[in-house]
N, CA, C and O atoms as a DFTB+ gen file, in Angstrom:
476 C
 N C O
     1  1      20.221      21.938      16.912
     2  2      20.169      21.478      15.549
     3  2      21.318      20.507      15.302
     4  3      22.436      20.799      15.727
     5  1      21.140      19.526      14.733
     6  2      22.191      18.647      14.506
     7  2      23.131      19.615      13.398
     8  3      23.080      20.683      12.788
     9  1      24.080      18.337      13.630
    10  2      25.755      19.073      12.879
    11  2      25.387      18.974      11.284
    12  3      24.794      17.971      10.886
    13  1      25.682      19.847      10.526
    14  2      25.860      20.361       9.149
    15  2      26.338      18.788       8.523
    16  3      25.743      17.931       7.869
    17  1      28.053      18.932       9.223
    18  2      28.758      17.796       8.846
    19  2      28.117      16.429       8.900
    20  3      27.956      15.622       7.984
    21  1      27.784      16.350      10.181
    22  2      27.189      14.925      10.536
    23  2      26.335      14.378       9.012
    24  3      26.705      13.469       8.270
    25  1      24.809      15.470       8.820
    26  2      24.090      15.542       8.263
    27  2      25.003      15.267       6.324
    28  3      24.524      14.453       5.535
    29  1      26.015      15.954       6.040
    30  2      26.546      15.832       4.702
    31  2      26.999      14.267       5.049
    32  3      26.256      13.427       4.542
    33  1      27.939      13.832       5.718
    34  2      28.265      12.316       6.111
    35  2      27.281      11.273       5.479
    36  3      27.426      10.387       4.637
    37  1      26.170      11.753       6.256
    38  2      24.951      11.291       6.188
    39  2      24.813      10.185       4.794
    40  3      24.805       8.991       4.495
    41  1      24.726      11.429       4.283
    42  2      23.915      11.898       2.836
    43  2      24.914      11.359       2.025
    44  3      24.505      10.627       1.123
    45  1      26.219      11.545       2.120
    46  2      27.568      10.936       1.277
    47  2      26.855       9.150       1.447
    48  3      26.166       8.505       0.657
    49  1      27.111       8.981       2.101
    50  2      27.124       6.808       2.925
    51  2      25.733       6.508       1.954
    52  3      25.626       5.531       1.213
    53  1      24.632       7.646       2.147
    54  2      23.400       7.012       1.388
    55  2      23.442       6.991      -0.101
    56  3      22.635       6.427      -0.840
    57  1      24.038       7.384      -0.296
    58  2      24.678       8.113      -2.070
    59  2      25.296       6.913      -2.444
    60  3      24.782       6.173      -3.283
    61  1      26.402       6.650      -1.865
    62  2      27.181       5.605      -2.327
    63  2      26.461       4.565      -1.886
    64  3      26.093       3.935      -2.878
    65  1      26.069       4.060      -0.890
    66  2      25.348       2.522      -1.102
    67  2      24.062       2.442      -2.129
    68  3      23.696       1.414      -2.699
    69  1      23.286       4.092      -2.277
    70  2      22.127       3.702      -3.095
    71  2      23.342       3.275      -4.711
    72  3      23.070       2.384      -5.516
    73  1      24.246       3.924      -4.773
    74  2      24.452       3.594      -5.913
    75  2      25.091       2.297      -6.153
    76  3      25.184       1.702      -7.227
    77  1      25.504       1.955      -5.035
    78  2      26.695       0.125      -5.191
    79  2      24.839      -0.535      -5.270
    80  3      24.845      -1.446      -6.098
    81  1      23.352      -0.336      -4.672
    82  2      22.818      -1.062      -4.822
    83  2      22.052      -1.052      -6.292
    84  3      21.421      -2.021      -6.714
    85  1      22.188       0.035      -6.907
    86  2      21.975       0.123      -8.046
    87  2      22.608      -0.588      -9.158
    88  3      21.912      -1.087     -10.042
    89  1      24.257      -0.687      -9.173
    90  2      25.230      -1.592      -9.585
    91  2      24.687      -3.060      -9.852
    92  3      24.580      -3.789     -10.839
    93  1      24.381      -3.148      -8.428
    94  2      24.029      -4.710      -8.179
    95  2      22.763      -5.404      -8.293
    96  3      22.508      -6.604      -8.184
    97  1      21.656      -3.914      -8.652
    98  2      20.698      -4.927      -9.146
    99  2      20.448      -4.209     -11.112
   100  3      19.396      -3.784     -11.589
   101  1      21.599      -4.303     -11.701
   102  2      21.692      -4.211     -13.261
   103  2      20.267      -5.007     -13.608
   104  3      20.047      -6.121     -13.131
   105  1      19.662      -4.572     -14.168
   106  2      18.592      -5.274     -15.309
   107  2      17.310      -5.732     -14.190
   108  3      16.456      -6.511     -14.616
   109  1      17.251      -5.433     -13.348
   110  2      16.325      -5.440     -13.123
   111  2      15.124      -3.977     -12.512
   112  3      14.941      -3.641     -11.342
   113  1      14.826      -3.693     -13.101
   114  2      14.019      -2.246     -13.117
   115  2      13.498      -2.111     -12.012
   116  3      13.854      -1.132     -11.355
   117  1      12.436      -3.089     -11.406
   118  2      11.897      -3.122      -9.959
   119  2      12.849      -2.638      -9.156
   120  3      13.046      -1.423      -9.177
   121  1      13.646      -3.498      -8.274
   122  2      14.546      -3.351      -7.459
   123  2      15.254      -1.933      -7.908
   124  3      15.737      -1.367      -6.927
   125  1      15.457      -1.140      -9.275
   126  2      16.310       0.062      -9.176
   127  2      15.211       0.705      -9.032
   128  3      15.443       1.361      -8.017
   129  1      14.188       0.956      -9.356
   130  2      13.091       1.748      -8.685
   131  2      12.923       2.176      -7.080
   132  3      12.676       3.150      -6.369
   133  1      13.255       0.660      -7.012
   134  2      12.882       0.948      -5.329
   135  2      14.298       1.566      -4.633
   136  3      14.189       2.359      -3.697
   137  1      15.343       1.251      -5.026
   138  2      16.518       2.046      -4.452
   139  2      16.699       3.438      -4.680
   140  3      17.566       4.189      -4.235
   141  1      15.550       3.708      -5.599
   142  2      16.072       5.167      -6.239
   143  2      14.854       6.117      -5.664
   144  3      15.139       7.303      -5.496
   145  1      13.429       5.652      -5.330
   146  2      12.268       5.996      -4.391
   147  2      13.073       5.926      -3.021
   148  3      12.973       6.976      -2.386
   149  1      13.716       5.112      -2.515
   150  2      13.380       4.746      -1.309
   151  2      14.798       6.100      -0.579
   152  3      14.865       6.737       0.473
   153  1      15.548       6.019      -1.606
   154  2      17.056       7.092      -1.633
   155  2      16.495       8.486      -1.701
   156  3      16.973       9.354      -0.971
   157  1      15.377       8.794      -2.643
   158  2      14.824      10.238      -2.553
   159  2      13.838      10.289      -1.390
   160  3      14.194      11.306      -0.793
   161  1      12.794       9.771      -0.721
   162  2      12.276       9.439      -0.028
   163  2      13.070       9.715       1.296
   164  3      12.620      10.369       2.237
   165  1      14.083       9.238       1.257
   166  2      15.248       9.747       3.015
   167  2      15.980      10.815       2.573
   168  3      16.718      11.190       3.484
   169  1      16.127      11.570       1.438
   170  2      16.934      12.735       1.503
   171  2      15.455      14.032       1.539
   172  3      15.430      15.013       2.284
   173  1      14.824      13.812       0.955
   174  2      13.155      14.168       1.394
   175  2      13.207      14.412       3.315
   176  3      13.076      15.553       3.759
   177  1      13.397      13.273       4.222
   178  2      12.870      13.091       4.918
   179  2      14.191      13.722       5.912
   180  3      13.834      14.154       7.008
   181  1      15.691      13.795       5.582
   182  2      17.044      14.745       5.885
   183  2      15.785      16.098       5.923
   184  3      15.306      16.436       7.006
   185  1      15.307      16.860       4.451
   186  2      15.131      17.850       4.472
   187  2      13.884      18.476       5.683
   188  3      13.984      19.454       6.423
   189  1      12.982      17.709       5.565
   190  2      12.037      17.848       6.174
   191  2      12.115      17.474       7.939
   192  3      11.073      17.546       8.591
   193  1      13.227      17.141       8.510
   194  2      13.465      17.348       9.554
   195  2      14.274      18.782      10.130
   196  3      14.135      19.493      11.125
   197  1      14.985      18.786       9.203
   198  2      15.990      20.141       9.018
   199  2      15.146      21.138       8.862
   200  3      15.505      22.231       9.300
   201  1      13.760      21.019       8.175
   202  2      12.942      22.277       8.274
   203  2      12.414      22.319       9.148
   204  3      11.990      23.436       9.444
   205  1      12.070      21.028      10.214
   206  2      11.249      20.944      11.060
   207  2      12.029      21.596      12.408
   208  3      11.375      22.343      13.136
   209  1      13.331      21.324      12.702
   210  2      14.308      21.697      13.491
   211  2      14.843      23.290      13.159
   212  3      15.786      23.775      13.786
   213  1      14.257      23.889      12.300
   214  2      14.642      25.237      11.919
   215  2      13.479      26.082      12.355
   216  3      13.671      27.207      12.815
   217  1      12.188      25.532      12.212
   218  2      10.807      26.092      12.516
   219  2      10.755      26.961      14.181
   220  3      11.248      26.454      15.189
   221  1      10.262      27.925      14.169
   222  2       9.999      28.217      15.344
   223  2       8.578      27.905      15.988
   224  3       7.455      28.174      15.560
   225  1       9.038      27.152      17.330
   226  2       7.542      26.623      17.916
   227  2       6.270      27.201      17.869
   228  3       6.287      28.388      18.194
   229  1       4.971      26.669      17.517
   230  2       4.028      27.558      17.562
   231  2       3.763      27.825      16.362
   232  3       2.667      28.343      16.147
   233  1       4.697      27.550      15.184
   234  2       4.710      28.444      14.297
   235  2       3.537      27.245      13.013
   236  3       3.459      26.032      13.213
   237  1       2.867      27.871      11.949
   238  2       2.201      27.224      10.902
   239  2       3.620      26.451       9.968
   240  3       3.563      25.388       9.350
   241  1       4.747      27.299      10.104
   242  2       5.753      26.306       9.057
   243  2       6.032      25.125       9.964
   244  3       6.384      24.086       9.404
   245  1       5.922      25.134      11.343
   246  2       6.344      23.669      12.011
   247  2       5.487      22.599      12.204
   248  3       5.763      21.421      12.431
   249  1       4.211      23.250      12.065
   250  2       3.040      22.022      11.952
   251  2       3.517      21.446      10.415
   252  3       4.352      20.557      10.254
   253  1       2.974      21.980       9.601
   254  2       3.596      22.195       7.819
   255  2       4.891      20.909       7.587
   256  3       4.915      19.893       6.892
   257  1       5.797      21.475       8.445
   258  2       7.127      20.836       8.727
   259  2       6.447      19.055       9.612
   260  3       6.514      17.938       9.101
   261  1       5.982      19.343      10.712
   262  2       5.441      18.006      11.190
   263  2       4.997      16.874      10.818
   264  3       5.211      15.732      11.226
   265  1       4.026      17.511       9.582
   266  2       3.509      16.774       8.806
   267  2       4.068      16.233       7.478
   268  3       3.881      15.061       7.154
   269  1       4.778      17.128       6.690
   270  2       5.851      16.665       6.001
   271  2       6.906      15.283       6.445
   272  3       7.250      14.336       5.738
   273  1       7.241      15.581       7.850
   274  2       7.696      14.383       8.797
   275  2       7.411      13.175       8.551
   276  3       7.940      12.230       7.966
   277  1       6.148      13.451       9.301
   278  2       5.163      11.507       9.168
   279  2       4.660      11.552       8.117
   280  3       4.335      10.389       7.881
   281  1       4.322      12.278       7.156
   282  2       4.541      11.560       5.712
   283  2       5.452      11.198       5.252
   284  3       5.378      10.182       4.561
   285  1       6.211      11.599       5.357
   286  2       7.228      11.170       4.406
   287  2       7.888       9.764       5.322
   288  3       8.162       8.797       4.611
   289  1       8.129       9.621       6.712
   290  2       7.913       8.535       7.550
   291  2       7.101       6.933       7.327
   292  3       7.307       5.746       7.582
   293  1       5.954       7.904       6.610
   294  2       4.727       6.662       6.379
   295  2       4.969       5.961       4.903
   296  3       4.921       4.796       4.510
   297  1       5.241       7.186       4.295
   298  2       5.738       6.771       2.963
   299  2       6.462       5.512       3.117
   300  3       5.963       4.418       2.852
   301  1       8.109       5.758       3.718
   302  2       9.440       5.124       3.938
   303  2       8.526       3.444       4.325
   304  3       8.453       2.537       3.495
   305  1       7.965       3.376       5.632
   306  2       7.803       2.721       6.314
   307  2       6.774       1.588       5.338
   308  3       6.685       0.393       5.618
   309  1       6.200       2.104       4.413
   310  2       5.220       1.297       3.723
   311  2       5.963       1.143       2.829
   312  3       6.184       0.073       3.397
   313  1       6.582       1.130       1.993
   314  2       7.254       1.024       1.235
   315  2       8.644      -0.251       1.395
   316  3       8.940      -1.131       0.587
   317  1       9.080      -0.032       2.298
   318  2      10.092      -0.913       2.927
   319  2       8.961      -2.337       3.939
   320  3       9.499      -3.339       4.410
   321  1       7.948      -2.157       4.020
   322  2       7.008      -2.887       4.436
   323  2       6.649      -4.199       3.669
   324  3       6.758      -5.414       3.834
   325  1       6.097      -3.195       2.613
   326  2       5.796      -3.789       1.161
   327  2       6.749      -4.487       0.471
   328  3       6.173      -5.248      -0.306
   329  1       8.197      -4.604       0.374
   330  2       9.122      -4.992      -0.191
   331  2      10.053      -6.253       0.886
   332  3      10.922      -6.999       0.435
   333  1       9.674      -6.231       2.101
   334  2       9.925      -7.438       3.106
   335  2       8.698      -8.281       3.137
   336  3       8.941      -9.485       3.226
   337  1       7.548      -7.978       3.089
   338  2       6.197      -8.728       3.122
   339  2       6.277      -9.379       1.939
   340  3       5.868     -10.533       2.070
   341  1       6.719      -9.063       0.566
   342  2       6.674      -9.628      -0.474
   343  2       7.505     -11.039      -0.407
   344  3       6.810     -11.989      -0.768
   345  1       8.526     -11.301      -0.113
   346  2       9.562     -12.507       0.131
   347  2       9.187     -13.116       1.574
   348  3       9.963     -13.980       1.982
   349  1       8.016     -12.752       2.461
   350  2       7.602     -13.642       3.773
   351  2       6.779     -14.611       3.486
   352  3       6.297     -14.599       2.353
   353  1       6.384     -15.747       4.459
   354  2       5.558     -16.473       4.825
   355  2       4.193     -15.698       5.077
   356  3       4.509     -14.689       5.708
   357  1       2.984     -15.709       4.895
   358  2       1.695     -15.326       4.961
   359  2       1.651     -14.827       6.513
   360  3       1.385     -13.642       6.712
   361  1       1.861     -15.549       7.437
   362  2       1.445     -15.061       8.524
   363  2       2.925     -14.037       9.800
   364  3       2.904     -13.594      10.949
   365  1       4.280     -14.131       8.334
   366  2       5.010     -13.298       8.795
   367  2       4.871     -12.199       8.491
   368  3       4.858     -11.315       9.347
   369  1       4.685     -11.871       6.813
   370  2       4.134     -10.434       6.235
   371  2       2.788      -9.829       6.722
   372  3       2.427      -8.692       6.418
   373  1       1.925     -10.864       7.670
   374  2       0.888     -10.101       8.210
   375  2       1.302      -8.954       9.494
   376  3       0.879      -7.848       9.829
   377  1       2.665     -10.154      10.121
   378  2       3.240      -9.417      11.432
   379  2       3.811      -8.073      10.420
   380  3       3.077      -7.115      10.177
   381  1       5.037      -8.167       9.960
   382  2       5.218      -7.446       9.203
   383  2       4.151      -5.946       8.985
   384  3       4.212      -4.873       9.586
   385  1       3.649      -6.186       8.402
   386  2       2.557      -5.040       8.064
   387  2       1.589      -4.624       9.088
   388  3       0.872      -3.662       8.809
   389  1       1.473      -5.122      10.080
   390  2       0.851      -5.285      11.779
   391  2       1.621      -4.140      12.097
   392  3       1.108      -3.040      12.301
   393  1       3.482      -4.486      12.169
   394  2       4.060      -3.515      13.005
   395  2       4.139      -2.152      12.422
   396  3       4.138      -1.150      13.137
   397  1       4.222      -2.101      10.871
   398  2       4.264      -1.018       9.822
   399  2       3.601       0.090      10.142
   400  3       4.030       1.229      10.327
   401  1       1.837      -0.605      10.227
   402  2       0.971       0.530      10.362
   403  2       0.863       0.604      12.158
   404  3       0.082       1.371      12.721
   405  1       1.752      -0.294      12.863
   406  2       1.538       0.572      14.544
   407  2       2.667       1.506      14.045
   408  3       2.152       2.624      14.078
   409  1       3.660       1.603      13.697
   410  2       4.448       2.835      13.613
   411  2       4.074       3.895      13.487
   412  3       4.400       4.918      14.090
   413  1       2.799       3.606      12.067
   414  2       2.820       5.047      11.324
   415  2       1.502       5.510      12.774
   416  3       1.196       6.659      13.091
   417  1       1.161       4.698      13.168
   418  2      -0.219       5.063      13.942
   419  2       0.367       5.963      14.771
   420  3       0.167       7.175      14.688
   421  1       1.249       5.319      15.756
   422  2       2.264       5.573      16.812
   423  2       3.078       6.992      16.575
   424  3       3.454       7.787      17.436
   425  1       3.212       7.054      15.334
   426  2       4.183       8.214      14.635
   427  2       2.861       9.472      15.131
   428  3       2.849      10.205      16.120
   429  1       1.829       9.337      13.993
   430  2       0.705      10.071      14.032
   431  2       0.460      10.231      15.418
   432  3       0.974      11.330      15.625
   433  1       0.027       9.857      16.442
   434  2      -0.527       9.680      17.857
   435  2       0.666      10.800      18.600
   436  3       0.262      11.675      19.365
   437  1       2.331      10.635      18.234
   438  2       2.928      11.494      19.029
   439  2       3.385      12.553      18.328
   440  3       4.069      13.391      18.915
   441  1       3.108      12.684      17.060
   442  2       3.830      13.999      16.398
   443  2       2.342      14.891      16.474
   444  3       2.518      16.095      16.283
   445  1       1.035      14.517      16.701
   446  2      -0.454      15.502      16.394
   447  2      -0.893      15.254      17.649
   448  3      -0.917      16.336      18.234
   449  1      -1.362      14.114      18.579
   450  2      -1.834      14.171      19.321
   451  2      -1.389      14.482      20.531
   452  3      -1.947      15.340      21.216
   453  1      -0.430      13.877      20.890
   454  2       0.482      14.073      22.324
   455  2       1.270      15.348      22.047
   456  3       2.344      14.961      21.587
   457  1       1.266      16.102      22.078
   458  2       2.262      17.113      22.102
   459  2       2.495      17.940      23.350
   460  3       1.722      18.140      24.287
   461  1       3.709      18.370      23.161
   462  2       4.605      18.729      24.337
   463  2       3.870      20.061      24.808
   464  3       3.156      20.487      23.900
   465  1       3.828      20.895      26.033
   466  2       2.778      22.014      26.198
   467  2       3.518      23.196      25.389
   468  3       2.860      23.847      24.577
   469  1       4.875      23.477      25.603
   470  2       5.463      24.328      24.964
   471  2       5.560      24.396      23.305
   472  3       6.004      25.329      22.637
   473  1       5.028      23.162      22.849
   474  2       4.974      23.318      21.030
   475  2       3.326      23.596      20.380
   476  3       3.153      23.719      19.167
């Protein structure tokens, strides 16, 4: 299981930059939306690994836990997708969103399909 500490570190660095980016985008609502989704969204995704790493193999809370994972993964990933595709060139935000959904595919394919014999 990763370190307690590491994990609070973590979580401190994301705290303070979500909030210096909050600072810095004053008056505009969009952009604090998205810092404030995208900030709950990875402390979401802290928790849901930590449950996933607590689960015992085999078990219905670690599938439960798995899936919590790449959602909340797919979430992140579309989301941060959506917000770089918006400021691209047409046929960069296509790459863009090309690589987005091989992730989440890729994500899906090794967290459900490929699995290890012992899980």
């Amino acid at each position: 299981m990763a370190s307690t500490t590491a994990t609070y570190i973590g979580i401190f660095f994301l705290t303070g930059n979500s909030i210096l980016a909050i600072n810095r985008s004053r008056g505009d609502a969009a952009a604090i939306t998205f810092v404030i989704a995208s900030y709950l969204s990875l402390v979401q995704l802290f928790y849901c690994l930590r449950w996933f790493e607590a689960s015992p193999q085999g078990s219905a809370a670690r599938d439960k836990a798995r899936f919590s994972v790449w959602f909340t993964t797919t979430l992140l990933t579309a989301m941060f997708s959506w917000r770089v595709a918006a400021v691209m060139p047409r046929p960069v935000a296509a790459g863009v969103w090309f690589m987005g959904g091989s992730m989440i595919a890729g994500g899906f394919y090794t967290l459900f399909l490929c699995r290890p014999q012992g899980d």
